[in-house]
C-alpha positions as a Markdown table, in Angstrom:
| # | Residue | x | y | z |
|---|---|---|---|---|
| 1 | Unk | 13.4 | 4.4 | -26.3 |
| 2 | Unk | 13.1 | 1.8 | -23.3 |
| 3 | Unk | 11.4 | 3.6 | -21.3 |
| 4 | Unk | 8.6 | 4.7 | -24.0 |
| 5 | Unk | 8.1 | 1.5 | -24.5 |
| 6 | Unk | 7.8 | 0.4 | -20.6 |
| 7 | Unk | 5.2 | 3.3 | -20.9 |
| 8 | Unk | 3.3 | 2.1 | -23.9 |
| 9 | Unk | 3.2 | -1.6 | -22.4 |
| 10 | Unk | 2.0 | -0.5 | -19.1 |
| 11 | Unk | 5.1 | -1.2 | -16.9 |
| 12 | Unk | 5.1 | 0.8 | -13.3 |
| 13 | Unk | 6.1 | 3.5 | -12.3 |
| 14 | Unk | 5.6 | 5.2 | -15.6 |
| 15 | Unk | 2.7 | 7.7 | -16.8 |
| 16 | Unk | 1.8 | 4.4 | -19.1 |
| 17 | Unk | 0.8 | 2.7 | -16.2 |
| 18 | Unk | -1.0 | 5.5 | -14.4 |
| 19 | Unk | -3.2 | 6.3 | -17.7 |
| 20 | Unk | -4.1 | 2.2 | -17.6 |
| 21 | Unk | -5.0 | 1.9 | -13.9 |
| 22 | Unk | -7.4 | 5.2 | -13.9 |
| 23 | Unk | -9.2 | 3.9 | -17.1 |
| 24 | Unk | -9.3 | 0.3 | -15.6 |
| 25 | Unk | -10.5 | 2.2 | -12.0 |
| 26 | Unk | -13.0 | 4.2 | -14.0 |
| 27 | Unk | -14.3 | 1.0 | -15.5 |
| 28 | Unk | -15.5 | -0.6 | -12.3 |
| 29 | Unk | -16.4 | 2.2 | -10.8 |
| 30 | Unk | -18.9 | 2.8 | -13.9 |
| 31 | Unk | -20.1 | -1.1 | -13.5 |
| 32 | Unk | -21.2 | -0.7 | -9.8 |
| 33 | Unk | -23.3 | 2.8 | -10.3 |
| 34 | Unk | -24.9 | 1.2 | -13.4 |
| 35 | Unk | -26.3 | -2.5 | -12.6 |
| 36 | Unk | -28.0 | -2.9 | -16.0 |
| 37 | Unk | -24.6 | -2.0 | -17.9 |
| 38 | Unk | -22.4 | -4.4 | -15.1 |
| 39 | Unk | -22.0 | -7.2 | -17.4 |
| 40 | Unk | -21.2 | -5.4 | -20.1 |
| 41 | Unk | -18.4 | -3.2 | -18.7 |
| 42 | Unk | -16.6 | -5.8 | -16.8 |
| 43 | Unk | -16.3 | -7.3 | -20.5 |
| 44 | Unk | -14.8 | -4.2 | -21.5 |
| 45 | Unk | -12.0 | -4.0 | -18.8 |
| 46 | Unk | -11.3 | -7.7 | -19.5 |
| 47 | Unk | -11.0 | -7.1 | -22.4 |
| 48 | Unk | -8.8 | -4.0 | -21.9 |
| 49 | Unk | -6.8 | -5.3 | -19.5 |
| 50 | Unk | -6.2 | -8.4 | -22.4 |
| 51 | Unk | -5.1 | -6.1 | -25.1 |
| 52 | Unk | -2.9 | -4.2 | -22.8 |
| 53 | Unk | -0.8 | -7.4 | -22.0 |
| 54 | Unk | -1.0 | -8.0 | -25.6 |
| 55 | Unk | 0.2 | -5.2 | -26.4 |
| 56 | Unk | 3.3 | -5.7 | -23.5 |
| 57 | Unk | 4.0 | -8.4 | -25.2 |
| 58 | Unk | 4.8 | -6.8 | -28.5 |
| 59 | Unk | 6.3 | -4.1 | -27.1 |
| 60 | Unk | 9.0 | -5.6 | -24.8 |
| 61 | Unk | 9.6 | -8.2 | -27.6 |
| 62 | Unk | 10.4 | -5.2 | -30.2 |
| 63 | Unk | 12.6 | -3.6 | -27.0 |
| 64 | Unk | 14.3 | -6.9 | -26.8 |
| 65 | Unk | 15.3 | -7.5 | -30.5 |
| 66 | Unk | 16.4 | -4.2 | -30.7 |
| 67 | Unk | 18.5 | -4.5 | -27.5 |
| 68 | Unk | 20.3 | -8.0 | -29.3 |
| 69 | Unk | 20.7 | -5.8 | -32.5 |
């Protein structure tokens, strides 16, 4: 179960992490072809990248009440 949830939050080496760093990649990648859409996107992956440590936060906080359980 800990290591689902490392994957969920993000936490390298896992697939979690992979799946988050190509989407975040992609992202920027799409903001420089598209300089009419920049603003916009780089919203996006801040945004992203916000609720991803959001949701590492609830996720290693669930991991760590069950581990004291």
């Amino acid at each position: 179960m800990t290591v689902f949830m490392f994957s969920l939050a993000g936490v390298p080496p896992t697939g979690g992490f992979i799946a988050k760093l190509d989407v975040f990649r992609a992202l920027f990648q799409a903001s420089l072809k598209s300089p009419g859409e920049q603003s916009s996107l780089y919203v996006l992956a801040v945004v992203s990248i916000l609720m991803s440590l959001l949701g590492a936060y609830y996720y290693l906080r669930v991991e760590i009440g069950r581990a004291h359980v």
